[in-house]
C-alpha positions as CSV (number, residue, x, y, z in Angstrom):
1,X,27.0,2.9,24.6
2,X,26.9,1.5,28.1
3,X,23.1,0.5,27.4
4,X,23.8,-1.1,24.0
5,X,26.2,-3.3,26.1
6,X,23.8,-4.1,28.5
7,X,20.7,-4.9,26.3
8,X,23.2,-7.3,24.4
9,X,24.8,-8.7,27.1
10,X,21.2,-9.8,28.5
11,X,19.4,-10.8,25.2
12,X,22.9,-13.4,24.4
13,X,22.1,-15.2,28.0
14,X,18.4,-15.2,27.3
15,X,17.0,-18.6,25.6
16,X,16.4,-18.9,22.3
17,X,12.6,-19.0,22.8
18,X,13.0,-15.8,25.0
19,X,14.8,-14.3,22.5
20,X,12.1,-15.1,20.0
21,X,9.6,-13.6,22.3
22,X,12.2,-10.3,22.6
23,X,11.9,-10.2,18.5
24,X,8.3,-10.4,17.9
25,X,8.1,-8.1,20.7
26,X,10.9,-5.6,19.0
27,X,8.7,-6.1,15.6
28,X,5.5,-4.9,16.8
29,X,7.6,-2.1,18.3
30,X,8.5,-1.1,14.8
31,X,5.0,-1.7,13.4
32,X,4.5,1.6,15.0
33,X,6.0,3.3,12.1
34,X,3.0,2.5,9.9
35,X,-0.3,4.8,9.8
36,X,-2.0,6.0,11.9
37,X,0.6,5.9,14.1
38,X,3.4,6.9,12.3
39,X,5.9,7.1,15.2
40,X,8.9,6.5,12.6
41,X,11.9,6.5,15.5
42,X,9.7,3.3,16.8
43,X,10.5,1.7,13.7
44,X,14.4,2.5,13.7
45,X,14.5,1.8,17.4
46,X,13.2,-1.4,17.3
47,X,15.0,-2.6,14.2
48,X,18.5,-1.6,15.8
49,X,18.2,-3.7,18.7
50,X,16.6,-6.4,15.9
51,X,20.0,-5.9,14.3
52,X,21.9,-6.4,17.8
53,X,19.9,-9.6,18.4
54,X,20.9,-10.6,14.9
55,X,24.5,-10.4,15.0
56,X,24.6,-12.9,18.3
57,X,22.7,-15.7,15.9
58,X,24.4,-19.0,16.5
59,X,24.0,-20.2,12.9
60,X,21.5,-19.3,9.9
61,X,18.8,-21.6,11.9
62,X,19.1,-19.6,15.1
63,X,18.8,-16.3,12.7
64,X,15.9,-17.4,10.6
65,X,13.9,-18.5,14.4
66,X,15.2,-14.3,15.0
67,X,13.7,-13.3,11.7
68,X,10.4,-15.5,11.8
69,X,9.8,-14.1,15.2
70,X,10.6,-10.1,14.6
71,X,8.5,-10.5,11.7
72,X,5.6,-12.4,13.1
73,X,5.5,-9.2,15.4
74,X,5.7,-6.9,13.2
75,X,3.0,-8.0,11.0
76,X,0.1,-9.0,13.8
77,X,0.4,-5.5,14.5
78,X,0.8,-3.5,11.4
79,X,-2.3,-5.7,9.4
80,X,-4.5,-5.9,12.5
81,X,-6.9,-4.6,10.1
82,X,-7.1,-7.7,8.2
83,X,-9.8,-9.2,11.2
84,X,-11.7,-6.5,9.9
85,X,-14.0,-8.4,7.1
86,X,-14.1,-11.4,9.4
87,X,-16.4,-9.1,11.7
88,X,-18.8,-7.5,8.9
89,X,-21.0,-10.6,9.6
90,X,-19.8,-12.0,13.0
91,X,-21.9,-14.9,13.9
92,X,-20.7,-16.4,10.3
93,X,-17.8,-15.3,9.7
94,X,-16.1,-14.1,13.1
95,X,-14.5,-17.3,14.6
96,X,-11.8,-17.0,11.4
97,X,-10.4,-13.6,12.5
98,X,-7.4,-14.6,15.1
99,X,-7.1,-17.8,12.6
100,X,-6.8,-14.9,9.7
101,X,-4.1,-12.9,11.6
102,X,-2.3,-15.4,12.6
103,X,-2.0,-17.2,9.9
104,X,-1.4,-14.5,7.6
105,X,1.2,-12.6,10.0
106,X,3.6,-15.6,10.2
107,X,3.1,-16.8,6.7
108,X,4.5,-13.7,5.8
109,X,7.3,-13.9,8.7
110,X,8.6,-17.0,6.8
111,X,10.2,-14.6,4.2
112,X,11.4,-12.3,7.2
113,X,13.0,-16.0,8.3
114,X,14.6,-16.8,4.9
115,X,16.3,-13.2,4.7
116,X,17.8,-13.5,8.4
117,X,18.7,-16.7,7.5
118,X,20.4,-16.1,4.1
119,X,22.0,-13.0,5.4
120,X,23.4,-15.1,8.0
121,X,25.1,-17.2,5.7
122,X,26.7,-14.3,4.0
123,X,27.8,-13.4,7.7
124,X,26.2,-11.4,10.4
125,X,27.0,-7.5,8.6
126,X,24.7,-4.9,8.1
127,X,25.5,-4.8,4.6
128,X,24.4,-8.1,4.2
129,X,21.0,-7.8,6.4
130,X,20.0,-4.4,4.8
131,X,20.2,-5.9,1.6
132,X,19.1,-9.0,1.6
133,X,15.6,-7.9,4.1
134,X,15.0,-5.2,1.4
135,X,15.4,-7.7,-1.5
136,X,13.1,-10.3,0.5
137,X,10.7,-7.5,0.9
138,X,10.6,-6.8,-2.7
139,X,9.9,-11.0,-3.1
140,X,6.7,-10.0,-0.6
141,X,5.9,-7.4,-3.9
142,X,6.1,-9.9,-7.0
143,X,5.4,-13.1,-5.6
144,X,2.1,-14.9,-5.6
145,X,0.1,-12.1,-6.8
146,X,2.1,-9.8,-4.3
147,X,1.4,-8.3,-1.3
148,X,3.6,-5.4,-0.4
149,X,1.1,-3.6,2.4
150,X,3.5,-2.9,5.2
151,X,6.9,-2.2,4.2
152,X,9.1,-1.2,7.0
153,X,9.7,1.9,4.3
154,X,6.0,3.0,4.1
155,X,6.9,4.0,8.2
156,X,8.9,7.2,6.5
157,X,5.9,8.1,4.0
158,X,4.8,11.4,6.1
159,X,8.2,12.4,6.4
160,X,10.9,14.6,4.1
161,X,12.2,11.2,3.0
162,X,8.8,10.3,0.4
163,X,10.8,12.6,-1.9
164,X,13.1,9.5,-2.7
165,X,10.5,7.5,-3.2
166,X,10.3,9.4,-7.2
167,X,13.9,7.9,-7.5
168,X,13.6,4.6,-5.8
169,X,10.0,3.7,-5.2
170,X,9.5,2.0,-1.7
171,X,12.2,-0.2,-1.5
172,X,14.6,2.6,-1.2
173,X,12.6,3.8,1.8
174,X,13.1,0.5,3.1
175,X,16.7,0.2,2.8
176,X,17.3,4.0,4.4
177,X,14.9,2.7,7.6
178,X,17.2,-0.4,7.9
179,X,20.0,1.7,6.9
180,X,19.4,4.3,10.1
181,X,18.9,1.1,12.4
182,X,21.8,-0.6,11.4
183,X,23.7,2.9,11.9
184,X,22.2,3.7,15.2
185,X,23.2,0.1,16.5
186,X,26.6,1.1,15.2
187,X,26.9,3.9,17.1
188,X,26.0,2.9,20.5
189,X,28.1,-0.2,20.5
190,X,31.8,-0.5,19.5
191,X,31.4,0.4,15.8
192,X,30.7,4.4,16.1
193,X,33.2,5.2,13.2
194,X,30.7,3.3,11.2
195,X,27.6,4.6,12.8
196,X,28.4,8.0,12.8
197,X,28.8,7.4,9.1
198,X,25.9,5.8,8.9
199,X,23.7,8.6,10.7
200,X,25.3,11.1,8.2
201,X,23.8,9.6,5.1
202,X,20.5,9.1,6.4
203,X,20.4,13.0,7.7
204,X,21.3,14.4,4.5
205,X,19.1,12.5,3.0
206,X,16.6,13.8,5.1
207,X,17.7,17.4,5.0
208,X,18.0,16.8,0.8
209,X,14.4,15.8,0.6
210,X,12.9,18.7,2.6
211,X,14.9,20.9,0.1
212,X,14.5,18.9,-3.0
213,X,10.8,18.7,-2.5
214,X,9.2,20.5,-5.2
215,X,6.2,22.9,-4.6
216,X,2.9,21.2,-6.5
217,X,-0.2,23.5,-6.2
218,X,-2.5,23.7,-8.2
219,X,-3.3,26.3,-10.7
220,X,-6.2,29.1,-10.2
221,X,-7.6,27.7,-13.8
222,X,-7.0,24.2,-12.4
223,X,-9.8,21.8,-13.3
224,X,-12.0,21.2,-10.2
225,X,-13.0,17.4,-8.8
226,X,-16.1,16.8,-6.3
227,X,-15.2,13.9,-4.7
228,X,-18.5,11.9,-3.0
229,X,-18.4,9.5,0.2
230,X,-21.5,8.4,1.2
231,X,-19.8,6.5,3.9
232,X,-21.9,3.0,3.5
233,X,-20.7,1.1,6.5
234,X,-19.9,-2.7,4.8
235,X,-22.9,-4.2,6.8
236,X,-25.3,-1.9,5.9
237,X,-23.8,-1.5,2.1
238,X,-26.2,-4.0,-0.1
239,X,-28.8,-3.9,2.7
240,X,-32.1,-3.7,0.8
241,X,-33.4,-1.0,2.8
242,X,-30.5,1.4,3.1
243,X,-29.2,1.3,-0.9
244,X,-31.3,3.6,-1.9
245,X,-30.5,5.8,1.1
246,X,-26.8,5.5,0.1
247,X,-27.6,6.1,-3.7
248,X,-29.9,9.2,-2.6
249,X,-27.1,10.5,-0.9
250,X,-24.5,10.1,-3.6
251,X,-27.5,11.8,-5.9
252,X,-28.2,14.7,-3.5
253,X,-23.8,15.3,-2.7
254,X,-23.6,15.7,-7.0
255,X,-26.3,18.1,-7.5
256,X,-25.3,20.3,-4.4
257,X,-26.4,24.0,-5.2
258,X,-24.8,25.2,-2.3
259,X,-21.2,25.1,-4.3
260,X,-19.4,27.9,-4.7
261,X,-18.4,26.3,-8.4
262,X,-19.4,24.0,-10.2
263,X,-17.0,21.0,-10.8
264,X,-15.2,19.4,-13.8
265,X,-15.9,15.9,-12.8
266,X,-17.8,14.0,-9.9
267,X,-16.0,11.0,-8.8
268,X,-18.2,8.0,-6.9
269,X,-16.1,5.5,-5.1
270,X,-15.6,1.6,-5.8
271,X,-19.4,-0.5,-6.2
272,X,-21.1,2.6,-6.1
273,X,-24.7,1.6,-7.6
274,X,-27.0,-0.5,-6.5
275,X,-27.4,-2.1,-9.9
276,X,-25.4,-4.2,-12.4
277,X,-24.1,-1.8,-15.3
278,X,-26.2,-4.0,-17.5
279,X,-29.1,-2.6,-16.3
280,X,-28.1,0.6,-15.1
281,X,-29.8,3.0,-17.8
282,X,-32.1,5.2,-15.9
283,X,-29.8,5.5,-12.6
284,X,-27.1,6.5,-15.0
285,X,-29.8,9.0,-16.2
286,X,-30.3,10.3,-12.7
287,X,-26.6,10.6,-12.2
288,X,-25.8,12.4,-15.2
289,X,-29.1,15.0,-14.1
290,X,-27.6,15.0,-10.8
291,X,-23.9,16.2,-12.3
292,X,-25.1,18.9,-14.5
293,X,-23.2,18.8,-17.8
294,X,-20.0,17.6,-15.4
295,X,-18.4,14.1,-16.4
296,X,-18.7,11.5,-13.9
297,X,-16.5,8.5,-12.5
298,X,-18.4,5.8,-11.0
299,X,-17.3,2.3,-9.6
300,X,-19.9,-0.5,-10.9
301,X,-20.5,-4.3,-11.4
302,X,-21.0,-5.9,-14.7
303,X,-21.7,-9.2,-16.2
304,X,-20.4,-10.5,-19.7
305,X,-21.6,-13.8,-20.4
306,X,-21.3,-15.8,-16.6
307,X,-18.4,-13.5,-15.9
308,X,-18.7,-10.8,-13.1
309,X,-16.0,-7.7,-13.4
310,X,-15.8,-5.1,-11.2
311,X,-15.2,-1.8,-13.1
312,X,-14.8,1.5,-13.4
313,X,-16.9,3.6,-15.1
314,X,-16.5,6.8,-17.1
315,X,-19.8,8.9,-17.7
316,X,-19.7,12.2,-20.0
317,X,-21.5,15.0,-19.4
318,X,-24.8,14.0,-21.8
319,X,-24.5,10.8,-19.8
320,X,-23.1,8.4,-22.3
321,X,-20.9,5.5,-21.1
322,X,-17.2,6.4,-22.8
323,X,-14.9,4.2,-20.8
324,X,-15.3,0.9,-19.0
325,X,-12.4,-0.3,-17.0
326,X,-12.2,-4.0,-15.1
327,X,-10.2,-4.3,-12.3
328,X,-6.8,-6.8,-13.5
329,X,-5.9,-7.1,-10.1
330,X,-7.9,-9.0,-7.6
331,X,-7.8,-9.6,-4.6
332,X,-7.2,-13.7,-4.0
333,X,-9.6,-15.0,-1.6
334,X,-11.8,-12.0,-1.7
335,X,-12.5,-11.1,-5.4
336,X,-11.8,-14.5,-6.6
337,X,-10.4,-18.0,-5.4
338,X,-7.0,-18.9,-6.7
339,X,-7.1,-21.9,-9.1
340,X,-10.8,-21.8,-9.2
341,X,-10.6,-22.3,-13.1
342,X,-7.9,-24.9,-13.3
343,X,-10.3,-26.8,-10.4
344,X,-13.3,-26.5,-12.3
345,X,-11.8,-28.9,-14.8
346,X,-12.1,-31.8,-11.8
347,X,-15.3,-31.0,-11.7
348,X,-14.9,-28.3,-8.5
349,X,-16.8,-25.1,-10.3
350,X,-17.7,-23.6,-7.1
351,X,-14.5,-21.7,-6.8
352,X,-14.4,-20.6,-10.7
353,X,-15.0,-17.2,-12.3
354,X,-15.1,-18.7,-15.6
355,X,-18.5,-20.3,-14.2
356,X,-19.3,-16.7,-12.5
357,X,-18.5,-17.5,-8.9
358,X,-16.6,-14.8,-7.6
359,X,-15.1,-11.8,-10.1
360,X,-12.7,-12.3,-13.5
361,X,-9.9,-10.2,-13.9
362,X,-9.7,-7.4,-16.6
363,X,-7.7,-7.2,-19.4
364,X,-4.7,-5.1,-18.0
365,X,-4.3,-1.6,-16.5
366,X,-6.1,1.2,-18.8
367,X,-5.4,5.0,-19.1
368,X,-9.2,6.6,-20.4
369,X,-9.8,10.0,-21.0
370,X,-11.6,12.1,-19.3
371,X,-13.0,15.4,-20.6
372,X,-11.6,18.7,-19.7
373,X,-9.1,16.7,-17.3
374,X,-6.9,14.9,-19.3
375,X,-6.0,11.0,-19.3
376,X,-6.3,9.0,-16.2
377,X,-4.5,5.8,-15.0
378,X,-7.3,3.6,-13.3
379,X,-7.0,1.7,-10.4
380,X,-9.7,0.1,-8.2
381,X,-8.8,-0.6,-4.5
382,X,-5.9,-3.2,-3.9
383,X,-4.5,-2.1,-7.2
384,X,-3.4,0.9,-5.7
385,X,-1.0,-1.3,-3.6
386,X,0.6,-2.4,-6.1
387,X,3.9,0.0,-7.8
388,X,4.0,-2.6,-10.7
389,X,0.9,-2.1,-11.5
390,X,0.9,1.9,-11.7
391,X,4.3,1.4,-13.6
392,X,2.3,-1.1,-16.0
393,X,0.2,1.9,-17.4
394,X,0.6,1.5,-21.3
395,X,1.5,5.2,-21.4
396,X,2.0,8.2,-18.9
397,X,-1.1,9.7,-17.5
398,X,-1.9,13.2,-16.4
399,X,-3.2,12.0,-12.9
400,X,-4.2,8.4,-11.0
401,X,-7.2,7.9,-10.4
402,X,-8.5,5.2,-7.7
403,X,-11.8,4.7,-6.4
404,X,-12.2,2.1,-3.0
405,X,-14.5,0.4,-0.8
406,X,-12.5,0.5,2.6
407,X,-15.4,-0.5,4.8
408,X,-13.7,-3.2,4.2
409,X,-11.1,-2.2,6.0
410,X,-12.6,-0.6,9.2
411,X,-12.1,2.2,11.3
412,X,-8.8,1.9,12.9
413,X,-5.8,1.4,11.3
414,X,-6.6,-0.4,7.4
415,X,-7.9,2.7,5.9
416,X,-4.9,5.1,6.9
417,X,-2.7,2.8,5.6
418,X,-3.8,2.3,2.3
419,X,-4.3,6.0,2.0
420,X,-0.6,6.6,2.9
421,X,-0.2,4.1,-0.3
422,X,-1.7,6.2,-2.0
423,X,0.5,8.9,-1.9
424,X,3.6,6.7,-2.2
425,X,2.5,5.7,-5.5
426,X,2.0,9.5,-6.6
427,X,4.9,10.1,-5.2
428,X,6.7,7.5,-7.2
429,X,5.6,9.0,-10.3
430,X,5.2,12.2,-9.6
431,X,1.6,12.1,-10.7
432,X,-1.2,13.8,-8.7
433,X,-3.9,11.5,-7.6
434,X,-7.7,11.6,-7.1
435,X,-8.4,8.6,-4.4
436,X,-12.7,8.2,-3.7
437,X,-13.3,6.1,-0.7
438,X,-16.7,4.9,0.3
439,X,-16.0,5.1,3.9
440,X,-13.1,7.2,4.0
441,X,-10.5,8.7,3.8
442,X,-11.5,10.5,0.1
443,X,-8.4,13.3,-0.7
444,X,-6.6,14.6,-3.4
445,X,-3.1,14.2,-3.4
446,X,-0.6,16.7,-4.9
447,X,2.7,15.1,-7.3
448,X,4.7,15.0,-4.5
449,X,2.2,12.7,-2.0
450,X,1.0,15.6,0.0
451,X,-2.6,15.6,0.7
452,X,-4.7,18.9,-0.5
453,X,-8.0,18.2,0.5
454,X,-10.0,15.0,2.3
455,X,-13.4,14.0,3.8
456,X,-12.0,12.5,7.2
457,X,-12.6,8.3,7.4
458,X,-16.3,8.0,9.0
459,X,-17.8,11.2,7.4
460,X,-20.9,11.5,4.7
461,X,-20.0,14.7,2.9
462,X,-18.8,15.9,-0.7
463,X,-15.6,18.2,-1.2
464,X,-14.2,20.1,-4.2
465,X,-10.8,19.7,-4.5
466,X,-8.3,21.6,-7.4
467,X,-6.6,18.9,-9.4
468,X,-2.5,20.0,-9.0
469,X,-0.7,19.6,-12.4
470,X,1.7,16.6,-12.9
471,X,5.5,16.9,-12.6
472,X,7.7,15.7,-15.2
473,X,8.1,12.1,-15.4
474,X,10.5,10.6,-12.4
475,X,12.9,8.1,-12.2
476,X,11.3,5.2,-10.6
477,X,8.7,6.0,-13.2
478,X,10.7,5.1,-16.1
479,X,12.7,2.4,-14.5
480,X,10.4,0.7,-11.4
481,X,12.5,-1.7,-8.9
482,X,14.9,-2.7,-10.8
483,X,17.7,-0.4,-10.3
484,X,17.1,-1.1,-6.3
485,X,17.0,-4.5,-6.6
486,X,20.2,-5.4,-8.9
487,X,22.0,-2.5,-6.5
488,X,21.0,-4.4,-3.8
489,X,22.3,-7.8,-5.3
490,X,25.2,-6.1,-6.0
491,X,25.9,-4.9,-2.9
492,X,24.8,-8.3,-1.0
493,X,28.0,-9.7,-3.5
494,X,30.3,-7.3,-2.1
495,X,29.6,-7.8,1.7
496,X,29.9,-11.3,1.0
497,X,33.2,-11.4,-0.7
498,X,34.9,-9.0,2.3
499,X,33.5,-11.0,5.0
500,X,34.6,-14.5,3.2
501,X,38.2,-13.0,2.8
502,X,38.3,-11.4,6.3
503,X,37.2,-14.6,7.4
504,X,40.3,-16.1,5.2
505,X,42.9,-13.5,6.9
506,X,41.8,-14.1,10.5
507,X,41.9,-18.0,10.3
């Protein structure tokens, strides 16, 4: 209690731009929560003493300057990896890197800003911050095409506390991280009655998901899945001399006669030929010799007209293409250049993928179906960021299915964190997933998020993984954010209407 005191006591005779500086060093300090890292406590730590600092605000302005700050932090740390593509071709490309982080990290702090801000305004309550930051972080989800990488709640993904995820999807997670900071500021300061309280609901909810957890293995009869990484480093990938070393690879992992079994389907990860699908009839013949009567799943390019999709590909055991799937969510700047098409009618076609610059989007999510396995969702990449998108499927699946290029990515922390992702979203739906990474990490990932079997990030290799059944359909499933976020409005009312009327009795 006494050093509660003293860390508030300091920060309130700091200056503001000292205190800004405090934040941003308090947000990195819960950045620490996200993968590889995972040190969860970091995360609560640091967002209690956020919560502290927030409380003294002088006035929405002074919070938002709080907020902009914490999150600025936060986010130069947790998406370090975005530098990564910036260095795939340095001499061209490597002077945007600290102009990318930057830029991107306290873009994305403005919304941090607005919720410390507007929960200022509704007075300076944890009710009122835990609500509103969650609802801001599900804005970060929807709006402009949405990027949700990062939520403070993917900090509690390797922990007992994924299990609510199936009722509440990752906002939930969110709320019970701000939730236990707001609690554990509580307690060491002169609110313990609360805090104590506080500490009790996140601890049962903890104890509640270790027990609630349900076991997910697979069956002895389960269908078996040879996932293939040939571990293309992004420099090398569509180097004339070293595709056909990576397609040789992929060729020689397949056919392995050194299996113990032989697999149901052979999955090859995102842009996995060296050829569009248009002309891809004898390497699809060498993949199907390769696989041996097994069904294969391949990642591709394709052109229709001037149009460039990037696709999934579905491959039956005689060979024969049987499902095509385009990738509906892209990534903006990377896959394609927002407003490209609406430019092109200026006369500015360089930026349109109606004029084949850059990829078009698909059609909409797709579940295909694959012989002797079932019916998967697809998703390529960044779509498995995206818990809309999984919820989008136009009926339930037996298993996701996402194939990825993270050489994009790196090797540090980009490619951990998108797995962890991963197994949210399976979580969420209590669906098991099959995840192909060209780099790393491949796994398969049990209903409930756990991982059963990987090729580590870095590593050429092939592994034959069990595919676990799925679980019945969840609650987050069936109903996505919404329940979280009207609770959350809800709740936002509530503190606002007993802090407006204690602030009528006390004046």
């Amino acid at each position: 209690m006494v050093v509660a005191a003293q860390i508030q006591n300091w920060a309130a005779n700091l200056s503001t731009r000292r205190q800004m500086l405090l934040a941003a060093v308090l947000g990195a300090m819960a950045a620490l929560g996200q993968a590889p890292v995972g040190l969860w406590p970091a995360t609560v730590f640091a967002f209690a003493v956020v919560f502290g600092l927030y409380q003294q605000s002088r006035g929405w302005q002074h919070a938002a300057m709080l907020g902009w700050a914490t999150g600025t932090g936060y986010f130069m740390l947790a998406l370090s990896w975005i530098v990564e593509p910036f260095l795939v071709d340095v001499a061209r490309h490597g002077w945007m890197a600290p102009f990318a982080l930057a830029g991107l990290s306290s873009g994305l702090a403005l919304l941090w800003g607005a919720g410390f801000a507007l929960a200022r305004c509704a007075g300076p309550t944890a009710g009122a911050w835990i609500a509103t930051l969650t609802l801001i972080e599900a804005a970060r989800t929807y709006i402009l095409t949405g990027f949700p990488w990062a939520q403070p709640g993917h900090a509690l993904i390797d922990t007992p506390f994924l299990h609510w995820a199936s009722y509440g999807g990752s906002l939930f997670l969110t709320a019970i991280v701000l939730l236990a900071a707001t609690a554990l500021w509580q307690f060491m300061t002169d609110r313990r009655g609360h805090g104590i309280a506080g500490m009790i609901c996140v601890a049962l909810a903890y104890v509640a998901g270790t027990a609630l957890t349900p076991v997910n293995a697979a069956a002895p009869d389960a269908p078996v899945v040879r996932l293939i990484q040939p571990n293309a480093a992004q420099h090398e990938k569509w180097n004339p001399d070293k595709v056909q070393i990576f397609f040789d690879r992929q060729i020689d992992f397949t056919r392995d006669n050194g299996a113990s079994v032989q697999p149901d389907l052979v999955v090859w990860p995102e842009t996995a030929i060296p050829v569009l699908l248009n002309n891809a009839g004898p390497t699809l013949d060498a993949i199907a010799d390769a696989a041996q009567g097994a069904s294969v799943v391949l990642g591709a390019q394709r052109y229709e007209g001037v149009r460039f999709y990037n696709s999934m590909v579905v491959l039956d055991g005689q060979g024969e293409v049987t499902s095509v799937y385009d990738k509906y969510h892209l990534v903006p700047f990377g896959e394609y250049m927002p407003f490209g098409n609406f430019l092109s009618q200026f006369g500015i076609s360089g930026l349109a993928s109606r004029e084949g610059n850059g990829y078009s989007s698909g059609s909409g999510m797709q579940v295909m179906n694959i012989d002797g396995l079932g019916k998967a969702l697809a998703l390529i990449c960044y779509e498995g960021v995206f818990p809309q998108d999984v919820n989008a499927a136009p009926s339930r699946p037996d298993f996701l299915l996402l194939i990825t290029n993270d050489a994009w990515f790196g090797q540090v922390s980009g490619p951990y964190q998108h797995l962890a992702q991963a197994r949210l979203r399976s979580a969420e739906q209590g669906l098991p997933m099959i995840r192909v990474a060209n780099t790393g990490v491949s796994a398969m990932i049990d209903a409930t998020g756990q991982v059963t079997a990987s090729i580590p990030l870095g590593i050429a290799g092939w592994q034959d993984a069990a595919l676990p059944p799925p679980l019945p359909a969840t609650l987050y499933s069936r109903t996505g954010d919404w329940p979280v976020i009207i609770g959350l409005l809800l709740f936002f009312s509530l503190s606002f209407l007993a802090e407006k009327r204690t602030g009528r009795e006390t004046s």
